[in-house]
N, C-alpha and C positions, 0 to 999 in steps of 0.2 A: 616164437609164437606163430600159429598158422593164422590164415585168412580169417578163419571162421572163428577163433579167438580173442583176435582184433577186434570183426566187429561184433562181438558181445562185449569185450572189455569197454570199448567208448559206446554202449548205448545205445545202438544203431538196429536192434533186432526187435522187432512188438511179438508177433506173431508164425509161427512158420508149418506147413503141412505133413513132413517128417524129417524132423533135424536132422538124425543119420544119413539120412539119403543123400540133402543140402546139404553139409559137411564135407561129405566124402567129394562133389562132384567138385562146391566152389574150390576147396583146397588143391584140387588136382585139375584147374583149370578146363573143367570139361561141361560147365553149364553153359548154354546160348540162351540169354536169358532178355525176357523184354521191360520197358517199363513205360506205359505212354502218355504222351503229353499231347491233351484237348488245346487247342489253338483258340482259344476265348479272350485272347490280348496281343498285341503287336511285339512281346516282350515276354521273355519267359521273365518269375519275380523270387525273391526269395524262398518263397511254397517250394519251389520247383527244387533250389540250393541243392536239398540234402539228398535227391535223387539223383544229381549227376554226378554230386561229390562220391556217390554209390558207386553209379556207372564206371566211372574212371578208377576207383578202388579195385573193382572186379576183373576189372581190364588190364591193371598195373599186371595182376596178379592169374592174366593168361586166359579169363572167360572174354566171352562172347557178347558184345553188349547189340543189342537191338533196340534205338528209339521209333519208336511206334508214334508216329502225327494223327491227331486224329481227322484225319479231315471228312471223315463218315461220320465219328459218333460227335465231333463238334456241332454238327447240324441235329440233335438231338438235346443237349448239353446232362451234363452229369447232375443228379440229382443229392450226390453225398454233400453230406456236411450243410446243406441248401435249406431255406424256410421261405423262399420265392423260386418261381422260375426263372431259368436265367432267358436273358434278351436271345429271342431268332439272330442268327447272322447269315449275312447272304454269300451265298458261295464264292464271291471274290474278296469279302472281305477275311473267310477263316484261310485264301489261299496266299494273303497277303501276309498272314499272320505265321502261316507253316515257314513263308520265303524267310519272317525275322527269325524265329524259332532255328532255323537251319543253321543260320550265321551262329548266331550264338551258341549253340553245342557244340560245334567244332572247337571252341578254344578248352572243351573240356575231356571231350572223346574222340578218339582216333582212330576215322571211319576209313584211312588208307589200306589199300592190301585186304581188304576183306575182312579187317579186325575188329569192325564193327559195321552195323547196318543200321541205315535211318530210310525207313517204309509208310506211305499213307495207308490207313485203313478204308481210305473212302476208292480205292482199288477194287478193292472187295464188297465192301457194304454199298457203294449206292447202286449197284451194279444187279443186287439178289432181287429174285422176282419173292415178292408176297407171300404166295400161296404155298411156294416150293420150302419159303424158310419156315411157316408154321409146320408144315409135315415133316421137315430134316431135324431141324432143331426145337421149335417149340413145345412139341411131343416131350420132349427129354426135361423139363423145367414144369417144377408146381406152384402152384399161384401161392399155394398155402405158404409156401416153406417160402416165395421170394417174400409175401408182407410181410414175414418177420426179420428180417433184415436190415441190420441197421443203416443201411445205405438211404431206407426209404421212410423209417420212421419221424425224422420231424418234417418232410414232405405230406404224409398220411393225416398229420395235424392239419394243415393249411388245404389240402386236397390235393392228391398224385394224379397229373395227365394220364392217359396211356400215353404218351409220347414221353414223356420219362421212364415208363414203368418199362419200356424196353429198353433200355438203355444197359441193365443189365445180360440183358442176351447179346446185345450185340455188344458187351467187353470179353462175354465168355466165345462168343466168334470170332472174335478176334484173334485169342491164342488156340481156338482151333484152326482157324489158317497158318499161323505163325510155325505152328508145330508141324504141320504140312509142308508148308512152304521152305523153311529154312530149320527146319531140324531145335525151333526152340522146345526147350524143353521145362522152362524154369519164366515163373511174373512174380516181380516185383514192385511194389505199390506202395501206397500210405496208408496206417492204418483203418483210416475210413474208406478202403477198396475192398475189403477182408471178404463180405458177401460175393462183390461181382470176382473176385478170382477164382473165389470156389467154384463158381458158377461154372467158369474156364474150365479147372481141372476135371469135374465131372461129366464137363461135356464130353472132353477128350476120351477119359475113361471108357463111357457110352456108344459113342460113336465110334472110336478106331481099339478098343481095347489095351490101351496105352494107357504108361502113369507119367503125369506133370507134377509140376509143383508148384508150390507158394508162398512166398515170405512178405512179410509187411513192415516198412520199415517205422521206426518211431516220428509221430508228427514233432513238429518243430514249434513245442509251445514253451510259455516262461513258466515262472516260477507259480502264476498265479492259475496258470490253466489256460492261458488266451495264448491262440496262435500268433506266432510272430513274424513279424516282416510286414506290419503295418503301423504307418506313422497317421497321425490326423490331418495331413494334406492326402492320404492313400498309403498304396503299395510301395514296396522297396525293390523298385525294380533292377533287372542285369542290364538292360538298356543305357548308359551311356549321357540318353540324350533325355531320357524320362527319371532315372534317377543318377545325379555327377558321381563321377569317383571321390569326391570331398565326402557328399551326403552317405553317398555308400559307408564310406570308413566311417563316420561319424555316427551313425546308425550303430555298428556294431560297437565306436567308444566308449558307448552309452549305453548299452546295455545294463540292467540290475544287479548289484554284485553277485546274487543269486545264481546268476545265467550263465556268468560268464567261464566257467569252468565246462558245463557239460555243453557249452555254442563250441567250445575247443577240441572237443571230446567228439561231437558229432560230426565238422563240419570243417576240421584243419585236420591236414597230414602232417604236425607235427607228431614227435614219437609220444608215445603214452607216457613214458618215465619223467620227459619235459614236462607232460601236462600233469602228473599225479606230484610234481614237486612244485607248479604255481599254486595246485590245491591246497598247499599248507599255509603260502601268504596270504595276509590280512593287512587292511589301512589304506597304507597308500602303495602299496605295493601291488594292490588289485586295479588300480589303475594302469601300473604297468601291465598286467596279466589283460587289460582290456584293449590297449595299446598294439599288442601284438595280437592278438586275435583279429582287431581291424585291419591290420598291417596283411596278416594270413590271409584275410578273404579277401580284402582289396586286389591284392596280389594276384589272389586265381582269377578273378573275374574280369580285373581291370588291367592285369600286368602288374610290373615289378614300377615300372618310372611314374604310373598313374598312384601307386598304391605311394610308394615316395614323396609327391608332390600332395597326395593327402596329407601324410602323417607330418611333415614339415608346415603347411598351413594351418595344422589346430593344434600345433605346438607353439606355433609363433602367434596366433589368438589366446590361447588361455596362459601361455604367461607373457604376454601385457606386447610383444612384441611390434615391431613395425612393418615387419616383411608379410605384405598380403599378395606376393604375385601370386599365391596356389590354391586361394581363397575362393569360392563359389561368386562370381562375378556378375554386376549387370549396366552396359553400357547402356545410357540413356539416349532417346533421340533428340534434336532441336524443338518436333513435335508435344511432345511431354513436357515441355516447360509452359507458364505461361507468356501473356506480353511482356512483361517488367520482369524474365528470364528468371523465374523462381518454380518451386515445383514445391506439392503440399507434404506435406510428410504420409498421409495414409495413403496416400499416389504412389509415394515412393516403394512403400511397405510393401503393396501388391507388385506392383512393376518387377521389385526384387526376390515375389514367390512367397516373401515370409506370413503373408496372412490372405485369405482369399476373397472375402469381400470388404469393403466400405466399417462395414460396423463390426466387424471382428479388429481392425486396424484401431477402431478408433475405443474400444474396450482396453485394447493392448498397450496402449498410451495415456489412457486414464490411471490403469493399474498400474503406472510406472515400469512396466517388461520393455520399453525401447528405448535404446539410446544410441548417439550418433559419437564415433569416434572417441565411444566411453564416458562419454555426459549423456545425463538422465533428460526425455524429454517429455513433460507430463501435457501441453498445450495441445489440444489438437489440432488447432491451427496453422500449428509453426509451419514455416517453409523453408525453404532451403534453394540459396543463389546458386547459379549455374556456375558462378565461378569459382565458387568452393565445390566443386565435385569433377574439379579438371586435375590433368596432370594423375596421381596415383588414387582421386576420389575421398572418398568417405566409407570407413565400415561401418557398417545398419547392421544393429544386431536386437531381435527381440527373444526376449526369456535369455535361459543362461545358455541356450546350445542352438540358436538360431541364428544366423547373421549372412551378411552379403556384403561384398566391395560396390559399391556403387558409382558408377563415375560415366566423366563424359569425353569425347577426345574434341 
C-alpha cells in the first residue's frame, strides 16, 4: 500500500487541488510541504493531534515537513470556524507561546539534519511596508470571491474587521514566501483553511508562474458533528501540566463507541488490518478497542511509562482496586483545613479540579455524583478530618469518570 493509500484508507484526506500531482510527489517523497500553527495558547491541544500525526506520517515516508509559527498572523488571529473575535495578544505573549509550541513538536517531528524546518512567519510579515503589499499582492485577490469563502461566513453574520478580513492574504503570503524561500511546494491544513490555501496557491501561480498545491486534512469531529478534544472544564491539551497523562488517556477511554474506530483510523500508526479487525468487535470488547487507542495516543504524546502509569491507574479504579499511585493526585496544604483540622467537601471538590465553582460542587452532591472512597455523599456540608486523608488519602470521585487521590503528608 503506498502513502497516498494509506492516507485515504484511514480517512485522513477532505479535500485536495490535483490528486495526481499529490500522489506522484507524496509517494516518491519529494513534497516540502507546510502546515501552520497560530500561537493562540501556551500548548499546542488536541485540534492540532491530527496535524502532526500528518507531519510525522509524511516524514516516516521521506517528504519534507515545514512547521510554520505564526507569530505574524497570530497578532491578527484567524477568523475560520470563529462567531467572535478572538482576544489581541501582545507580542511577548504569542513569543512565549511559539517557545511552548517548539518543545512540544519535536517529540513528534524530526527537525535534525535538515529533515524538517520549524519558521515564524512574523520574519516576513511584520516587517512588509503597507503600501508595497497592496500593489504586490493585493492586486491579485477579489473582494468578491474572498466574501464568499467559508473561512468568513459566520464572522460576516456577527460583523468582519478588516483586521480579520486579511488574514487571508497574509496565509496566502505565507506560502508564497515559503515556496521562495525553501522550495515548498505543497500546504496542508484543516478542512476549514480550504479558501485561505487557495488563496496561497493562486498567488503563487500569479506572481512567480508556478504550481503549488493543497490538501485538506479531515477535522477531528464525533459522531455527532462536534469538534472533539473538548471537555467541560476546556481543551485537551498536549501540555503535561494543563492536561495529566491520566486525563489525557482517559479522554480518549471514553470516547463514544461510535468514535472509537475511525480516532484509530485517524490518529494511531497501528496498521490498518489491526484496526479494520477491532472494527468487527462489539460489547465489551470495544472497551478493549478503546483501551488501546488511549494507550496509542498516551504513548505518542506522553511516552510509553506515562502512557503505562495511565492505563494501570484506570484499570485499578474501575475494577474496584486499591493501587491509586498512578491516579491524578492532590496534596492538600495545612492552609486548606480549618481550625478543628477538617476541610468541606465542595472545598475539596475544586482543590481537586473536579468542579469549578462553589455551586457546581454543591449540585454535584445533591445529585448524588460524588463519593469518597466509594460511599455516596449527598450532605453538602459534610467534612472531611485531616487525618483521614494522611498516609495514601482518599479517592474523590464525582460522575462515573471523574475522580482524584486526595491526601496530605
Amino acid at each position: 500500500m503506498t502513502v497516498w493509500e494509506e492516507l485515504k484508507a484511514r480517512g485522513l484526506i477532505a479535500q485536495v487541488t490535483d490528486e495526481d500531482e499529490i500522489k506522484e510527489m507524496v509517494n516518491n517523497g519529494k513534497a516540502t510541504f507546510y502546515i501552520g500553527f497560530d500561537p493562540t495558547a501556551d500548548s499546542l491541544h488536541v485540534g492540532h493531534f491530527m496535524a502532526l500525526c500528518l507531519m510525522k506520517r509524511l516524514q516516516m515516508a521521506g517528504n519534507r515537513p515545514i512547521a510554520l509559527l505564526g507569530g505574524g498572523t497570530g497578532m491578527i488571529g484567524d477568523p475560520s470556524g470563529r462567531t467572535d473575535m478572538r482576544q489581541m495578544m501582545t507580542k511577548e505573549t504569542i513569543q512565549h507561546n511559539i517557545d511552548c509550541f517548539k518543545k512540544q513538536m519535536s517529540r513528534f517531528i524530526d527537525f535534525s539534519d535538515g529533515k524538517a524546518l520549524m519558521v515564524n512567519n512574523a520574519d516576513w510579515l511584520l516587517n512588509l511596508n503597507y503600501v508595497d503589499l497592496l500593489r504586490d499582492v493585493g492586486a491579485h485577490f477579489s473582494v468578491n470571491r474572498m466574501l464568499t469563502a467559508e473561512c468568513y461566513k459566520q464572522r460576516m453574520e456577527r460583523g468582519l474587521s478588516f483586521l480579520e478580513f486579511n488574514y487571508m492574504i497574509m496565509q496566502s503570503y505565507d506560502f508564497y514566501m515559503l515556496y521562495q524561500k525553501y522550495g515548498c511546494n505543497m500546504q496542508f491544513g484543516g478542512d476549514d483553511q480550504w479558501s485561505n490555501m487557495l488563496g496561497g496557491t493562486e498567488l503563487i501561480r500569479r506572481k512567480l508562474g508556478k504550481d503549488a498545491y493543497a490538501m485538506t486534512i479531515t477535522l477531528l469531529l464525533n459522531s455527532e458533528g462536534k469538534k472533539m478534544g473538548k471537555t467541560q472544564s476546556g481543551a485537551v491539551w498536549l501540555d503535561p501540566n494543563k492536561t495529566s497523562p491520566f486525563d489525557f488517556y482517559q479522554y480518549w477511554r471514553n470516547v463514544d463507541d461510535a468514535d472509537v474506530i475511525k480516532c484509530m483510523r485517524l490518529l494511531t500508526f497501528l496498521p490498518l488490518e489491526q484496526i479494520d479487525e477491532m472494527a468487527t468487535w462489539e460489547g465489551s470488547q470495544l472497551n478493549k478497542a478503546k483501551e488501546i487507542l488511549a494507550y496509542e495516543l498516551t504513548n505518542l504524546v506522553h511516552g510509553e511509562e506515562e502512557a503505562k502509569k495511565a492505563q494501570e491507574g484506570a484499570r485499578a479504579l474501575f475494577s474496584g482496586g486499591a493501587d491509586t499511585a498512578h491516579m491524578p493526585s492532590t496534596e492538600l496544604a495545612d492552609e486548606d483545613f480549618t481550625e478543628d483540622d477538617t476541610i468541606d467537601l465542595i472545598t475539596m471538590l475544586i482543590k481537586a479540579g473536579l468542579v469549578p465553582t462553589r455551586s457546581e460542587g454543591r449540585r454535584a452532591i445533591e445529585q448524588g455524583g460524588v463519593s469518597i472512597d466509594g460511599e455516596k455523599i449527598t450532605d453538602i456540608k459534610h467534612t472531611v478530618a485531616k487525618d483521614s486523608l494522611a498516609g495514601d488519602g482518599v479517592v474523590l470521585k464525582r460522575g462515573k469518570k471523574k475522580f482524584n487521590k486526595v491526601f496530605v503528608k
